[in-house]
Structures are given as C-alpha cells and as structure tokens.
N, C-alpha and C positions, 0 to 999 in steps of 0.2 A: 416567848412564843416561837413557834416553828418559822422557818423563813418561806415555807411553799404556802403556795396560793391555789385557792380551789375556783375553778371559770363555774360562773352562773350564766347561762347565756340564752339568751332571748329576742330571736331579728338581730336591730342595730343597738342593742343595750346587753351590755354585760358586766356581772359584779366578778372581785376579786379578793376572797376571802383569808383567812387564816385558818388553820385548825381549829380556833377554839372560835370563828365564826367572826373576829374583828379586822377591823379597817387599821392601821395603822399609819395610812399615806406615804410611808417609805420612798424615796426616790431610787431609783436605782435602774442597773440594765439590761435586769431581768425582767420576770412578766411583772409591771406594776398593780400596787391593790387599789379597790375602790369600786364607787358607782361608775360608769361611764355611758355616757348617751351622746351621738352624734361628735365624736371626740375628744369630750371634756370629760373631764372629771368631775361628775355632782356630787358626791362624797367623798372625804378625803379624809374622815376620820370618824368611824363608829367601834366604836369601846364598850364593854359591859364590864362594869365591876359592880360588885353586890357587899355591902357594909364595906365599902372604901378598897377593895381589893380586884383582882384580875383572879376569876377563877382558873381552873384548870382543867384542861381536858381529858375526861374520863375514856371518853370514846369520842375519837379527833373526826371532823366533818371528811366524809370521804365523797368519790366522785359520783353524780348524779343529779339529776336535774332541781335540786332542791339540794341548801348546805343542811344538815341536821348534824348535830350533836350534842354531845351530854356532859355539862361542868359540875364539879365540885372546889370547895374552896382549899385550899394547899393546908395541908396538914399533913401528920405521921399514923402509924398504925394505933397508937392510944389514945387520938383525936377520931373518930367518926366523923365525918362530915352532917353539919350542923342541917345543911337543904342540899338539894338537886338542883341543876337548874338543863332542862330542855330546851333547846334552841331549834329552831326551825326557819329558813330563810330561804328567801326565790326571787327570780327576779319576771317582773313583764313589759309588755312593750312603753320606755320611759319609764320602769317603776319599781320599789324593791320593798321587800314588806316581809317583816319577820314576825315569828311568835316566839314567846318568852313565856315558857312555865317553870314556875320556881314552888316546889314542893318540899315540905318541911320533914324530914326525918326523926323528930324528936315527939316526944309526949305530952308537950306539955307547947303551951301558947309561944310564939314564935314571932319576933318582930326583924323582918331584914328590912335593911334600905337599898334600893336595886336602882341605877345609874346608865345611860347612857350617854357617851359624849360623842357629841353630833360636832362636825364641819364641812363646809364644803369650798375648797381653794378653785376650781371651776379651771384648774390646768389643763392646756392643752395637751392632747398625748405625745404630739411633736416634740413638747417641753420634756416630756420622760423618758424618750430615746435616749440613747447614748450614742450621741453625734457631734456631743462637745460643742451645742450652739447653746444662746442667748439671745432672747428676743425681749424688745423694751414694750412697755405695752401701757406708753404714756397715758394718764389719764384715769388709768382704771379704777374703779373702788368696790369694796364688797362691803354688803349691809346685813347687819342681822335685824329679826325681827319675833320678838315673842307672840305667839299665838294663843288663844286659848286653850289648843288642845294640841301647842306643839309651837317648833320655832322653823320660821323662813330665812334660807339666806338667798340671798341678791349680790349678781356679778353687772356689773357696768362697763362701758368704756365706749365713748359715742354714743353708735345709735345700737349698738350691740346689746342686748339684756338676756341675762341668761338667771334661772330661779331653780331652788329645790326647799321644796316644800316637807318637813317634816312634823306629822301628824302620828297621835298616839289613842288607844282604847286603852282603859280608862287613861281619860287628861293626867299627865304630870302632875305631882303637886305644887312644884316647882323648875323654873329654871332659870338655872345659874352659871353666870362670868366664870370664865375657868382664867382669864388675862392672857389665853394665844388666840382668839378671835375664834374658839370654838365653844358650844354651849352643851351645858351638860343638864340634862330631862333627868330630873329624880322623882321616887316611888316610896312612899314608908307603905310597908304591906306587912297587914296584922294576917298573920297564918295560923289556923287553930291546929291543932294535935295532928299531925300528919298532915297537914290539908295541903291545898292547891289554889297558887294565884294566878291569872293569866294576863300576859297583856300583848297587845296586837302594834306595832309601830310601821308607819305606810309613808313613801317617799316617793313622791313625785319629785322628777325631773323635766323642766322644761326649758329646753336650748333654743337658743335665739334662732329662729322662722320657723321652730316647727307650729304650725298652729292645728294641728292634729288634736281632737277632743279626746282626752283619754284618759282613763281612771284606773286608780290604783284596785290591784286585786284584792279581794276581799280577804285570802289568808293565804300562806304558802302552799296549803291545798290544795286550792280553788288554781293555783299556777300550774302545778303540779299536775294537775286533772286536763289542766287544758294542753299540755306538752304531750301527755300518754294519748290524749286524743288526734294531737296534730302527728306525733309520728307514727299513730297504726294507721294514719289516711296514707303516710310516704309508704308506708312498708306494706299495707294492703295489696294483694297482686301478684304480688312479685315472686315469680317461681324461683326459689330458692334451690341448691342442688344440695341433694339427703343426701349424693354419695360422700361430699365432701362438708360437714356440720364447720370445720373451722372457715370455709370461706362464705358458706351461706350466714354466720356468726357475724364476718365483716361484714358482709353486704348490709344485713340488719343493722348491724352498727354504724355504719358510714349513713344508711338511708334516715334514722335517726336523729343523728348529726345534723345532717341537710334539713330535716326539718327544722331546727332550731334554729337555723342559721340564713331563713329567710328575712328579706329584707325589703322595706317597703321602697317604690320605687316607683316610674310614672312615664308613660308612654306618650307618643309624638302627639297625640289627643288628648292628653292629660289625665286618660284611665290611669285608675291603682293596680299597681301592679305588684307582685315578690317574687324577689329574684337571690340567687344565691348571696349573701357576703363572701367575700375572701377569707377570712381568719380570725378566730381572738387568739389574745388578746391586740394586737398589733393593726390589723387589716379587719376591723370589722366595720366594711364600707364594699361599695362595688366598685371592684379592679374590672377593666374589658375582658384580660387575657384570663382571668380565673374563673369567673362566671359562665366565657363562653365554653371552656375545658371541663369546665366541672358542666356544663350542661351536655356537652357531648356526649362524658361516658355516662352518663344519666340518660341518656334519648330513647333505647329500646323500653326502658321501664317507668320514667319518669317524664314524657315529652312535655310537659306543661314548665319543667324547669326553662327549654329553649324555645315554648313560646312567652313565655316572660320577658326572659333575657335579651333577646332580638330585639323584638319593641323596646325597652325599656335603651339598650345601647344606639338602636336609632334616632330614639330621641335626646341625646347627646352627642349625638355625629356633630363634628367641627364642619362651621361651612365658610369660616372666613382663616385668615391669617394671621396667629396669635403667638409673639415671639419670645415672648415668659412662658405660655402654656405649651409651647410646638406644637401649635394646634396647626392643620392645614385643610382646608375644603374636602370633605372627601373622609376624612379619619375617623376611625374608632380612638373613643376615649380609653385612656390608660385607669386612669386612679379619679374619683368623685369623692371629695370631702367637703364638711359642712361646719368645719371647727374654724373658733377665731380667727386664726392665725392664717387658716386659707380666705378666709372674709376679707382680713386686712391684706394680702397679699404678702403676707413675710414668709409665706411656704407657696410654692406654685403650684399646690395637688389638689384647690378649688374643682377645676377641672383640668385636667392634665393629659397631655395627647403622645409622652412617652414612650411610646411604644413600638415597634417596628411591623408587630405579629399580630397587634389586636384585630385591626383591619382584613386581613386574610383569613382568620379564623373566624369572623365574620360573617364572610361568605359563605366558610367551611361548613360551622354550622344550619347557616340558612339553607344551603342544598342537602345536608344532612336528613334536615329535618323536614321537608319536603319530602324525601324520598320515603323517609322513613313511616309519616305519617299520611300519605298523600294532601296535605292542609297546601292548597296550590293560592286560596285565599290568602294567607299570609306572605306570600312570594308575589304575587301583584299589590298589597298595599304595601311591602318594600323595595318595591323593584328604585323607586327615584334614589332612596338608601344604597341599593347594590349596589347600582350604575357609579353612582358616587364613591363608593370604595372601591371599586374599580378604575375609576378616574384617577383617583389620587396612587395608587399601587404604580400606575402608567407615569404619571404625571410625577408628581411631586415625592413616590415612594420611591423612583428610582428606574425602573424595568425598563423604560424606552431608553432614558440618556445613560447610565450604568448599565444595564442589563442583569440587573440585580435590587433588590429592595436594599435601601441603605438607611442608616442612621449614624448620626455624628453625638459627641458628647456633647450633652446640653449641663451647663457649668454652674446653674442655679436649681437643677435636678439629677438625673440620671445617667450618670457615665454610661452606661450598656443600656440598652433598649429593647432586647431580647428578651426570654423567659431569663437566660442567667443576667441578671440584671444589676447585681453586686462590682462594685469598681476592681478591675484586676480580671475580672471573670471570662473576660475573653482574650487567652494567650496562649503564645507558642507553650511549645512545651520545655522551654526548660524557664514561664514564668515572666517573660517581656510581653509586657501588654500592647496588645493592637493598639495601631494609630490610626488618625484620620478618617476618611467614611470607610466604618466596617461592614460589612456584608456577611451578615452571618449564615450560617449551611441553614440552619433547624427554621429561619423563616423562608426560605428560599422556597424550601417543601413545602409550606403552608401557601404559599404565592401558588405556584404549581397548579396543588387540588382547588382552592380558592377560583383560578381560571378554569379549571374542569368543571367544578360543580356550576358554576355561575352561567359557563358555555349549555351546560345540559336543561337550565333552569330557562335561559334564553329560548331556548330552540324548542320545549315542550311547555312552557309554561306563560313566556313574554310573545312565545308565536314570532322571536326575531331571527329567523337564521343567521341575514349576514353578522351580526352582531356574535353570533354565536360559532361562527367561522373565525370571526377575526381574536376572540378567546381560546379557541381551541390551535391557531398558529399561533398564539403569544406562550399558550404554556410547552408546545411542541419546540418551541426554538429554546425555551427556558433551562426545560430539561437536556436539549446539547450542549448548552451552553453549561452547564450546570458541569455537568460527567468531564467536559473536556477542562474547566479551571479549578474546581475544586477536587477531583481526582488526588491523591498520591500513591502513585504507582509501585512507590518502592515499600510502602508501607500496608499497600491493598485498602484503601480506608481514606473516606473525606475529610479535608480540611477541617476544622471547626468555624474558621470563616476565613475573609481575606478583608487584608487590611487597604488604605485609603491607595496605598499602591498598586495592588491586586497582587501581591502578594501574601500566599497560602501561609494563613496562621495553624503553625503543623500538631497543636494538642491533638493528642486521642479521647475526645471525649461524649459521653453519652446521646449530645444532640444526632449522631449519626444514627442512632435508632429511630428518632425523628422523621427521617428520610424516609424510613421503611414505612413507618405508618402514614406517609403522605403518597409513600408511590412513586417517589422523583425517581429512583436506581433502576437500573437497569434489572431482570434476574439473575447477572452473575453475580454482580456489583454488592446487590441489595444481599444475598444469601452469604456472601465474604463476609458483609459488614455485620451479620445476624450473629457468622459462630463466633466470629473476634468480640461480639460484645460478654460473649459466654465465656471467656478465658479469661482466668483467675485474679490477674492484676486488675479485670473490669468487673467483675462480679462478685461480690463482696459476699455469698451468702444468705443475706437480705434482699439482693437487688444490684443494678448493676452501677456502679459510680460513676459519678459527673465529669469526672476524669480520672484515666485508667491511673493505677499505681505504678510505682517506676521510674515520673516522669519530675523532673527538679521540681513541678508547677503542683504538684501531687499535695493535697493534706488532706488527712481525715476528717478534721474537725474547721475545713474553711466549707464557706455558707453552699459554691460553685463549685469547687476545683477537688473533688473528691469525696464527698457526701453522698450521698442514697437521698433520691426524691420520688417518695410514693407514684406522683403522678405522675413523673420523669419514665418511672419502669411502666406504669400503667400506657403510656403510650408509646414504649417500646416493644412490651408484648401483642399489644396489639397491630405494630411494624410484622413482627416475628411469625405470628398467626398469617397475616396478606401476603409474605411470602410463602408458605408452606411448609415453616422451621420450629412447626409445631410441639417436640420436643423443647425446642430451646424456648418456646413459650412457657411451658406449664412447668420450667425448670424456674423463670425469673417470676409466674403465678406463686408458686411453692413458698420461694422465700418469702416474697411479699405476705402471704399470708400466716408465714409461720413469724415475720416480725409482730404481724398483729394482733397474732394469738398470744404472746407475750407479753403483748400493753394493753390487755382489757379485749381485746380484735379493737381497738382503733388507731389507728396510722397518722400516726404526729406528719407535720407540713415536710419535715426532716428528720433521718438519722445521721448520726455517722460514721464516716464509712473504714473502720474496721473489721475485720474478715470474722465471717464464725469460725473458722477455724482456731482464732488465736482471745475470740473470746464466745461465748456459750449464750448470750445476751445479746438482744441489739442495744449499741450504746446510745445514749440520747443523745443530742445535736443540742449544744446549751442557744437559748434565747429561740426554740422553734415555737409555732402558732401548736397550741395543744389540741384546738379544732379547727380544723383547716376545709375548703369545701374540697378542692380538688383530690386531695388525700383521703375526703370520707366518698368520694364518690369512682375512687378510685380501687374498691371492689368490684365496682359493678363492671370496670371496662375489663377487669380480669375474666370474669363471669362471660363476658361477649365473647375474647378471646378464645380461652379455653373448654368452656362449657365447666361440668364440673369434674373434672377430668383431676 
C-alpha cells in the first residue's frame, strides 16, 4: 500500500486513510493514520480484505471531503477481476462511517467473504511525534467486547475511560480473535449474476469528558451533504475578485477549509461556541496565537470567526500562577488539549500559557473587531479580560521592568515563545541561539498595536480616558525605545530579537515584516525594511523566507530558519500595503497565490524555501499540517491587501 495519507477532517475529529481506504496504525514521523478524536487515537487499524486478500486500488482515494475509491483483487490481464468493490468513507463530529459495495462482475452466482479488522490502541498523538519520548502509563488496560451488531473497544487507566464503538448494517456474521488484540467483522455475501451487496460500518468515538450526545452519521453522504452545506454558509458573500480567478480560487478554498476546521468550544458563561482549530493532522486543537491570526485575516468577511474566538480565549485567560503551565494572571492561553497525557500531567499542553504573543494579539483582535464591526457590546463584556491582558503585558509580560515583552525557555515545553517557536529558532546569524530572557522584535509590534487599539477602545467605548492616556504613553515610549535597541544601522534592518543581555540577535529574518503590519517603524525605517524583504536571498518566489539566504543559520528545509510560511507573507503583505509598498505587496500576493495554484489553491501550514528560479514547483516542507487555519485563511488577508490587483 501506498505510504500517503489522505486527511478526513471534521471540527476536532479527523481520519487518516490510505489509498485503498485502510488504517494501518504505522508509527512513524510523518502524518500518522487512523481515527482521531480529542487526541487519541480511536482506530488504529481498519483493513478490508475480501476472500482473505488486500485488494487493490483501481482508482486510489483522492482529496476531498469524503475518502472514495474503487478496489479490485490483484491479478494479471488473463484474470478479470472476479467483484468491484466501492469504498466510501467520512468522517463527523466523534465519528467515521464508511460504505462497502462490492459488486459481482461474473454471470453466474458469486460467493465472497468480505472482512474487516477493526482495533483501536487509544494512543496519544504526543506518543506519535517524533520527539524520542516515552511515557509509562501504569495501570492501563484495553477491553474488547462483542456486540450484536459489531464490537466495542475500551481504554482504562484510573478514572480515565475512553470507548470506540464499532457498529455494522447488516450485523457481521461473525467475529473473530485475529491474537494481536484486534478483531475482525466477517461477511459471507451470496451475490447473484452481476448483482450488488452493500454494507454500511459506523464508529463512534467517545473520549474521556466529552459527554456531548452525538450520533453517528447515517452514510458517507449524509456527511458529505452536511460539509457542502457548512462551506457555501463560509463562502456565501464573499466578493471574490473576477479579475484575478486564481486568488478568488484560494480564497474559496481557504474559506472551505475553515469551515471544516471549526471546533467546538465554550465561553466565560459556558455558551457553545466554534472556533478555528490550528491544523491536522498535528494541531487539531485551539492554539491562542492561530485562532486569533486566522480570525484576523478572516474579520472583513468572516467576523463571527473573532466573535467566537475572543469569548472562547477569554474564558481560558490564566488568573493565577502555574509554573508547569507558565500560566500568569492576566495571559492568553497558548495550546488547550484534552488527551491523556495532558490529564495525567506527563505533557504540560492541558492548558498551556507559552506564549509571549498570544496576549497582545488578543487585544489586537478585540479592537479589530470592534472597529470593524461596530459590536461595542462585546468590548464591554470583555473589558475585565483586556484590562487583564493588559495587566500582565505591564506586569508580569515585561514592558515596565524590561521595557520589552519577555519570555524565558520553559524546559518541560517550549524553548521559543514566539510565533517561530521551534528550538534554535531564534539566532544570530551565523546560527548561536539566543540566551536568557529573549525579547523578540515581531511581539514587540503586537505590544505596540495591542496598546493602541486597547487605548482607542478605552476612550470611546470603556468612556476611560485616563486609562486611555496612560496606553497611549506606554506604546509611545515603546516605540522609542524599540527604533533606538533593536535598530542595525549598518545593516538598515531590525534585530530579530535581543537576548537576556540586551544584546541584538543580528539574523535577517521575516519577523521584520511583522513590524510593518503592526505599525511599530518609523516611515523610513518601515519602507527600508519593506524593499530588503523583496530582495532575492528573502524572497524565494513563493514568498519571502523566515530567514534570508546567505546567512550560516540559513536552511531551506528547517521548520524557522528559512522556509516560506503562508501566514508569515500573509502578514507581511499586509505590513507592505500600511506602508504604501504596494508594489511589493502584490509582488509577495502573486507568489503566494501562484504556490496555491499549484497544490489544489491550498496553502499547506509550510513550504520550503527553495527559490523558483532553481526549481519550477514549490517544494513541500516534509511533516507540514496539510490543512492549516491560518494558511487557509491566509488568502483572505491577501485579498484585504491588494484587492484583486
């Protein structure tokens, strides 16, 4: 069987198929296959063989919201194949449910035996990174259980109980011990002269606290039907630009995307809410800093994504001091997970306060969206929220005692705290990693607007001036202070941070576009750094890289330090546009959408960063999220910038 994996994705549940439609449970460090729900893995091995064999795929499951393909059994050109067999598979919220037609090519009465082997090992996805750990997970035990019309397995350990229910139309006639703790659902199906059997197989998933009532879908269908419904409601509206068909093509496809890719969620009153996920297969959960990015360039066309997301991250604001989570009064959450492993505490991303940016962009958001929509009701039921991220920014983020927003490595999660958040990610340039408390440029600008918009929020909407005085001198001394230490003069071009010293960690790297779309530069400042991002060692083409070429710290194929990141250009174009370097916006729009057009028009989480010039293709980035929010919603901020120009 093929080794690629096909995403089914649906909210916080997504399968990971084969071409011929099975589960294999492969370990490995790529995208993993299987069911997954709330970060386990509820299947871990679904197999179809028919009279004792693995068919073969005629026509292999390609991309779309349903896996479909069409098997026959392996033979040569003086064997006909004896049946067909139709495969159809989908997944819904908690649930995965395939159809099985197997049709008889011959003339005469026809008897197959048609098999599936079902398991479910309930692994954590932590467990199938490649991060070279091992977690002991005393106690545990998994149960099977034969049902009438199918088999149950059960995960244990404590007070933890995690099930996946496997249910079949028509009942099995059997099932049978295979002796590796998986069970195999067999069929003897009497087929008359050509005829057609069908059979319908529904897998409920249900992870320990979800107690959400939910049913599996009646066919792959019936899922199917409800996905084309939920993304003509995203893509309804939306003035698409005719001059330019491949970027209106993304936009469509990003807004798509984003529909799939809601996720349920629950505000400081305990309303349901959906809000962006992060990514499959990797991140499909709510990260602070992607949901609030992907809600941003979403706000002119989509405001209901950033009135979700606010509520839903305010009701996760840390209000105490948690020194496994870095949590502090005042914070946006970084990462929310619901899997074992964050239960028992042997990974700290239960809830996880990471982040240096989430907090700022926060704010960004909330006055965003205020402006955008005049919704002033949502700025007073969050005002005790802002204040509070504004507290901790002053306080505990750094800006009074630093004069900078800081973060230190935290040694049981995140070395980098930033958007480039991979260990290494933040260095000089020829490759020495920042030490001690780094102060990176690209949150510095989110602090900034952060205090602007919040000041403007105060003063017309909390009716505080002084309040709104003493933000408006916080981000005015920010930005002196900003120009006069992170500057390099001989270079025309800021720091990428400064380390615990205050010393200018000197890469040339993309976060200076950052700057522009927050506003922190001056206009000479900002317009220097707009055309150096457009010069060749930066601009790969596609887009502009993470860090320029040239430089000892330079790879194409590392995750930070020289890769192309959809949403990275998407909010450098939009720097590029608020200067008036319009050109060199719809120069780094172009690429962007001409990598799109490429891959379907959708824009993986990463490429990288090899130049078109020296190849015709953009290259993939191995182990990127294949649907990413910030990356699908990262046409639309193109679309803001440039129009359809």
């Amino acid at each position: 069987m093929s080794d690629r994996h096909h995403l089914l994705v649906h909210g916080g549940t997504f399968a990971a198929v084969g071409d011929g439609g099975d589960i294999s449970g492969v370990r490995g460090a790529g995208s993993p296959d299987g069911l997954f729900v709330r970060d386990a893995r509820h299947l871990s091995r679904w197999q179809l063989t028919v009279d004792g064999a693995v068919p073969e795929p005629l026509t292999p499951v390609a991309d779309g919201d349903a896996a479909r393909c069409v098997l026959v059994p392996r033979g040569g050109r003086q064997e006909p194949p004896a049946y067909t067999v139709f495969r159809e598979q989908a997944v819904g919220d908690g649930a995965f449910v395939e159809s099985l037609k197997v049709t008889s090519n011959r003339p005469a009465p026809t008897t197959v035996r048609l098999a599936i082997t079902a398991d479910a090992d309930f692994t954590d996805q932590f467990e199938l990174r490649s991060d070279y750990r091992t977690y002991a997970k005393t106690g545990a035990t998994r149960s099977r259980q034969v049902l009438d019309d199918g088999v149950e397995f059960v995960y244990r350990r404590g007070e933890w109980r995690s099930c996946t229910t496997v249910t079949a139309e028509p009942a099995p006639d059997a099932v049978e011990e295979t002796g590796t703790g998986a069970r195999r659902l067999v069929w003897t199906l009497d087929l008359a002269p050509h005829g057609t059997a069908e059979l319908v197989l529904r897998v409920m998933a249900r992870p320990h606290g979800d107690k959400r009532a939910l049913r599996v879908p009646a066919s792959p269908t019936a899922v199917t039907e409800q996905l084309i419904a939920l993304e003509g409601e995203f893509v309804e509206g939306v003035a698409f630009p005719t001059g330019w068909p491949e970027l209106a093509a993304a936009c469509a496809r990003g807004l798509a995307d984003l529909a799939s890719l809601q996720l349920p969620a629950t505000g400081p009153d305990g309303e349901e809410l959906r809000v962006p996920a992060a990514g499959a297969p990797w991140f499909l959960t709510l990260l602070g800093r992607d949901a609030l990015l992907t809600s941003l360039f979403a706000l002119p066309y989509r405001p209901q994504l950033a009135a979700a997301t606010l509520p839903a991250l305010a009701a996760t604001q840390a209000t105490e001091t948690g020194v496994d989570s870095v949590a502090q009064p005042g914070k946006i959450v970084h990462e929310v997970r619901h899997g074992e492993l964050a239960h028992f505490g042997q990974v700290p991303y239960g809830r996880y306060y990471g982040s240096v940016d989430a907090t700022p962009l926060f704010l960004v958001l909330l006055g965003a969206y205020v402006e955008q929509t005049g919704d002033t009701a949502l700025a007073r039921r969050l005002e005790p929220h802002a204040r509070a991220a504004i507290g901790w920014m002053l306080d505990h983020g750094g800006l009074t005692s630093r004069g900078y927003l800081v973060y230190r490595a935290d040694q049981g999660g995140l070395a980098n705290q930033n958007w480039k958040d991979s260990p290494g990610a933040i260095c000089s340039a020829d490759g020495t990693r920042a030490s001690g408390a780094v102060m990176a440029a690209g949150a510095q600008g989110y602090a900034y607007d952060a205090l602007r918009r919040t000041a403007w929020i105060a003063r017309t909407v909390w009716a505080d001036e002084t309040y709104a005085a003493l933000l408006e001198q916080a981000a005015g001394d920010l930005r002196d202070r900003f120009q006069r230490d992170f500057w390099m003069p001989e270079r025309s071009f800021p720091a990428l941070a400064l380390d615990g010293d205050g010393r200018q960690v000197d890469a040339l790297a993309s976060d200076a576009g950052h700057l522009l779309w927050s506003g922190l530069l001056d206009k000479e400042y900002g317009e220097a750094v707009g055309r150096r991002l457009l010069e060749p060692d930066f601009f790969s083409g596609w887009g502009v890289r993470t860090l320029a070429a040239g430089q000892a710290a330079y790879h194409p194929l590392s995750y930070h330090r020289g890769s192309v990141w959809p949403h990275d250009n998407a909010l450098i174009t939009l720097g590029l546009a608020r200067y008036g370097l319009h050109d060199e916006a719809r120069t780094v729009a172009h690429g962007l959408v001409d990598a799109a057009n490429a891959t379907g028009h959708r824009l993986p989480e990463v490429i990288a960063g090899y130049g078109r010039d020296a190849h015709a293709e953009p290259v993939p980035y191995p182990h990127a999220c294949e649907r990413e929010s910030r990356s699908a919603a990262a046409p639309l901020a193109l679309l803001t910038a440039v129009g359809g120009a």
